[in-house]
C-alpha positions as CSV (number, residue, x, y, z in Angstrom):
1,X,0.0,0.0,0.0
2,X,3.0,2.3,0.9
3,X,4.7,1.5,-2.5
4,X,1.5,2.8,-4.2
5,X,0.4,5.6,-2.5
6,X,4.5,6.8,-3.5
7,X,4.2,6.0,-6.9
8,X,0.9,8.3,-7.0
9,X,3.2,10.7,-5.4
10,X,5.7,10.9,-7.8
11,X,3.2,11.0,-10.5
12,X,1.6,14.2,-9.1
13,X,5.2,15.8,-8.7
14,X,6.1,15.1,-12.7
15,X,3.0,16.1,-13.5
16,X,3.0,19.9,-11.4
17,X,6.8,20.5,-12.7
18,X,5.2,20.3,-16.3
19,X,2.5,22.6,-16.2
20,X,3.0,25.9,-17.4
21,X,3.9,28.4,-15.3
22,X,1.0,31.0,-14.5
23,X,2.0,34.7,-15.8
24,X,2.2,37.7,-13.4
25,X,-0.5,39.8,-13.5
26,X,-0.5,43.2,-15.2
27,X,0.3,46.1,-12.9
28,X,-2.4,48.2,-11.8
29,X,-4.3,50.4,-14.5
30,X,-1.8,48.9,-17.4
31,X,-4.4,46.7,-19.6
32,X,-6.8,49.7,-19.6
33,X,-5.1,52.0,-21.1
34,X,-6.4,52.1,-24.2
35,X,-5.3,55.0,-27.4
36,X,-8.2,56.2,-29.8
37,X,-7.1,57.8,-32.9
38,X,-9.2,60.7,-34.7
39,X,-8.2,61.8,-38.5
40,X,-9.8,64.6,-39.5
41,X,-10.2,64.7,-43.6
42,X,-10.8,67.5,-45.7
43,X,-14.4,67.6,-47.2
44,X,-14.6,64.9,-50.4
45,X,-14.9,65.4,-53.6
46,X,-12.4,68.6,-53.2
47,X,-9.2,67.5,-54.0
48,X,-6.3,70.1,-53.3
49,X,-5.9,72.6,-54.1
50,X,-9.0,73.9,-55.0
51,X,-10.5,76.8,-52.7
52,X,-13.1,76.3,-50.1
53,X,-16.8,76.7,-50.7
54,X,-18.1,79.0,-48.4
55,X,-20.7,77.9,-46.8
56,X,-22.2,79.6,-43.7
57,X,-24.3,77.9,-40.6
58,X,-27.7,77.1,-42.0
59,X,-28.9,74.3,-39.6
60,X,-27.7,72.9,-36.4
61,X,-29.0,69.3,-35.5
62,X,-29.3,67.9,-31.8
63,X,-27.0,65.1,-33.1
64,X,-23.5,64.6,-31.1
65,X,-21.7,61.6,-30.2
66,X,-19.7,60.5,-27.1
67,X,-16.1,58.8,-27.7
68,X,-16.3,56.6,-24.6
69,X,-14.3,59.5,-22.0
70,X,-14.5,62.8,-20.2
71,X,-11.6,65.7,-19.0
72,X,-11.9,66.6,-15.4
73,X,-9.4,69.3,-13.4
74,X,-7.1,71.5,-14.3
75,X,-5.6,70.0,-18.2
76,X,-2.4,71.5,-19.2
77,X,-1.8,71.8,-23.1
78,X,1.6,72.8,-24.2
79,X,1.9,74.3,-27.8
80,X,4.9,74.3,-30.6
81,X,4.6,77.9,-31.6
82,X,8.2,77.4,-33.4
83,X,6.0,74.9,-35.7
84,X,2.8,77.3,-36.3
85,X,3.2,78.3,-40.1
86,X,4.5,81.6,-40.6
87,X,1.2,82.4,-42.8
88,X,-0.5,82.2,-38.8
89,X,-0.2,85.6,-37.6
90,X,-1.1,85.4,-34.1
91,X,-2.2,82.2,-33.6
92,X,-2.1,82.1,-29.5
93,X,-5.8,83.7,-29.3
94,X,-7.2,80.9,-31.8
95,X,-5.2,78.4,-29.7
96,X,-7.1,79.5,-26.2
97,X,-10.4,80.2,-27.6
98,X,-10.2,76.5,-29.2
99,X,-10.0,75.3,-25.6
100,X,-12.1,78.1,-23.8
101,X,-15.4,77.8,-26.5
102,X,-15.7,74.3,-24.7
103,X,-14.4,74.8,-21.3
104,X,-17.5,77.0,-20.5
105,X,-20.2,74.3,-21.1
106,X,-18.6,71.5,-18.5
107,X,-19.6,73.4,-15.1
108,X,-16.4,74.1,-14.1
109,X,-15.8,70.6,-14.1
110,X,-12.5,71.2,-16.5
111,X,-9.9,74.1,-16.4
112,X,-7.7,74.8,-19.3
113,X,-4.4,75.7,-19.1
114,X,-2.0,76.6,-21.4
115,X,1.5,75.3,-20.0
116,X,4.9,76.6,-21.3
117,X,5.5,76.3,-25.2
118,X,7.3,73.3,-26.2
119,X,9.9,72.0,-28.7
120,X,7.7,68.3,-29.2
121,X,6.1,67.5,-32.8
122,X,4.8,64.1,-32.9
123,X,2.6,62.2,-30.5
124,X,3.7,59.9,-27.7
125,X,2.5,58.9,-24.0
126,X,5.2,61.2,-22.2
127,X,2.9,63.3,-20.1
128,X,2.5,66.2,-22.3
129,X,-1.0,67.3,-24.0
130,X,0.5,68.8,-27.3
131,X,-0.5,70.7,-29.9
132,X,2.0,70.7,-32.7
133,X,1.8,71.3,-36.2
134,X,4.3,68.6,-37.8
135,X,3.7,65.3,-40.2
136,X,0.2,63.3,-39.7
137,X,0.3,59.7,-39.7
138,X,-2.8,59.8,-42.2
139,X,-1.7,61.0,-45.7
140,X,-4.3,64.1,-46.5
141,X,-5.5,64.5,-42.9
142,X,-5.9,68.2,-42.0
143,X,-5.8,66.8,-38.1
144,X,-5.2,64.1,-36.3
145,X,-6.0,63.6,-32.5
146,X,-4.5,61.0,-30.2
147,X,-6.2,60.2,-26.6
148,X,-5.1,57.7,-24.6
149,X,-7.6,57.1,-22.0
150,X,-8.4,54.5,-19.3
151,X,-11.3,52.2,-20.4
152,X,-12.2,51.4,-16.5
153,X,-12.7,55.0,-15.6
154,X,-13.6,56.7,-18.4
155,X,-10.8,59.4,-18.3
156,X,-9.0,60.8,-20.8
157,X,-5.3,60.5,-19.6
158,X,-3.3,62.7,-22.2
159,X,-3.9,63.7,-25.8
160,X,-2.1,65.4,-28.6
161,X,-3.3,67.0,-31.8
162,X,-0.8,67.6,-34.9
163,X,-2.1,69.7,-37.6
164,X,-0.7,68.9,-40.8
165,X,2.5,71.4,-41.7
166,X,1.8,70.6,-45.2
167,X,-1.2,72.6,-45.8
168,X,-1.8,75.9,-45.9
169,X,-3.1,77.7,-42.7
170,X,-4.2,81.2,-41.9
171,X,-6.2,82.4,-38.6
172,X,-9.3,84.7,-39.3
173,X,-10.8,86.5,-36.1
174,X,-15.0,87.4,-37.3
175,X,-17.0,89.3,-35.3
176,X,-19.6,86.1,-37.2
177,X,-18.0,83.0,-37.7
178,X,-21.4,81.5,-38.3
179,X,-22.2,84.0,-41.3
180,X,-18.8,84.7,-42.8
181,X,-15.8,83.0,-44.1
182,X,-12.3,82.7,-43.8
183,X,-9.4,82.5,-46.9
184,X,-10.9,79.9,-49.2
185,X,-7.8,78.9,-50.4
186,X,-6.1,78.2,-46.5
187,X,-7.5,76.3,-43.5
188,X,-8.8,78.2,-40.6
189,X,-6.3,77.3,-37.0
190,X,-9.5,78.0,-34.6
191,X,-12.0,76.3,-37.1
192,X,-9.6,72.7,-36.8
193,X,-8.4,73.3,-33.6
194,X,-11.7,73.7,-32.0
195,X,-13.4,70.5,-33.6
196,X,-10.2,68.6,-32.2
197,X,-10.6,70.2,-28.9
198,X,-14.1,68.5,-29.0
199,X,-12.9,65.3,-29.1
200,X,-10.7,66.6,-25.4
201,X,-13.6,67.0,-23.6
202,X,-15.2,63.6,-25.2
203,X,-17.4,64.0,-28.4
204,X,-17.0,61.9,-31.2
205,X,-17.1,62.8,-35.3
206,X,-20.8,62.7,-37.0
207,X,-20.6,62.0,-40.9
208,X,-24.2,62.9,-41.4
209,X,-24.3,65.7,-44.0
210,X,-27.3,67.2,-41.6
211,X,-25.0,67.8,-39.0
212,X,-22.3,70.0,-41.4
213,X,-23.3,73.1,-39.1
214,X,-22.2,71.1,-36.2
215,X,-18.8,71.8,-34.8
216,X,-18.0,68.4,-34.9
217,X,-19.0,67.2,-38.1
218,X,-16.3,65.0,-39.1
219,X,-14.9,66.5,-42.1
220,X,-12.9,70.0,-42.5
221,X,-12.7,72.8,-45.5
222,X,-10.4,75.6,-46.2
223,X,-12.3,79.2,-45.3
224,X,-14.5,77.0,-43.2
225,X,-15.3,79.5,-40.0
226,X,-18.2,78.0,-38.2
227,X,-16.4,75.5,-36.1
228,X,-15.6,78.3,-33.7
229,X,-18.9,78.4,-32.5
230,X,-20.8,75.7,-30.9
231,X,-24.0,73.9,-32.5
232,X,-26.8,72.8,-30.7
233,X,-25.7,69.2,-31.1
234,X,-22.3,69.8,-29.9
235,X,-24.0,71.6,-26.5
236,X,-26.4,68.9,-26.0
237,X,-23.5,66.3,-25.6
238,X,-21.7,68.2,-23.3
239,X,-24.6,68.5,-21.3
240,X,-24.9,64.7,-21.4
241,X,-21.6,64.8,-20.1
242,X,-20.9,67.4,-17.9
């Protein structure tokens, strides 16, 4: 009985050193994590370099869509002035107002802040909300937004936005952004930046072409103004989340 009971025991033994050993488990916060990429494109059917059409608000929706996160505190953005185009004349105004337009619709919830300028031009997890203009990863993109964010608490954790240095920019301050147009032949800083900025705070592109009014309609055009303003859409979603 004793020789069998140690054969079993030696069986057991083999069979424990030959099982896989288990994996350590993922530090804390690690697996969610996750990075959500935005490209905005210029309007189709326009290829470049043809002007801009204008075309004015005309009808705001009650559309939006959420991205899956939200901005809370104070968020410092740091901006590569040394890479604004020299076509921008005074870009720092349309940089702020980007952020500031949707800063006032989440109840003091989120604070803006504009941190010293910076050298950085492409994206990365290093701590540092950027806005750069620089090369896109998305041949054509006007825009492209990167958020890392944590799936579990529905943060955003840090995001960048590089404009594309390939295309011709301008900055036009209107008294009317809704009723008037920029250069038709040069894309608008505040009129990009702010739809970017939208996807900050947690609103997601809308490809309808009854939401074009909207501020974050997904698609861009050169002398496009009217993204400086919010659209009913675009305040209704912040309301859902703020």
């Amino acid at each position: 009985m004793k020789r069998i009971l140690a054969v079993v025991l030696v069986m057991i033994l083999v069979a424990l050193a030959a099982a896989p050993a288990m994996a350590e488990p993922p530090a804390d916060g690690q697996d969610t994590i996750k990075l959500k990429v935005y490209i905005h494109y210029p309007k189709p059917g326009k290829p470049q370099p043809q002007p801009g059409v204008c075309d004015p608000t005309q009808y705001e929706t009650n559309n939006y869509g959420l991205a899956g996160w939200k901005r809370s505190g104070t968020v410092i953005y740091r901006v590569n002035y040394s890479s604004i185009p020299s076509t921008v004349v005074n870009p720092q105004p349309a940089i702020s107002n980007s952020f500031e337009v949707w800063e006032q619709y989440t109840g003091g919830k989120v604070d803006f802040v504009e941190g010293e300028p910076t050298t950085l031009t492409r994206y990365k997890l290093d701590g540092v909300n950027l806005v750069a203009w620089g090369r896109v990863s998305a041949s054509g993109a006007i825009a492209v937004t990167y958020t890392w964010y944590n799936s579990s608490t529905g943060e955003a954790v840090e995001q960048d936005v590089i404009m594309n240095s390939k295309l011709p920019w301008k900055q036009t301050y209107a008294s009317n952004p809704d009723a008037t147009c920029g250069d038709l032949y040069a894309y608008d800083v505040q009129n990009i930046l702010t739809h970017e900025v939208g996807h900050w705070v947690g609103l997601d592109d809308l490809y309808n072409s009854v939401d074009q009014d909207l501020t974050m309609y997904g698609y861009g055009d050169k002398g496009e103004l009217k993204k400086v303003t919010l659209g009913l859409g675009d305040i209704a979603g912040m309301n859902v989340l703020y």
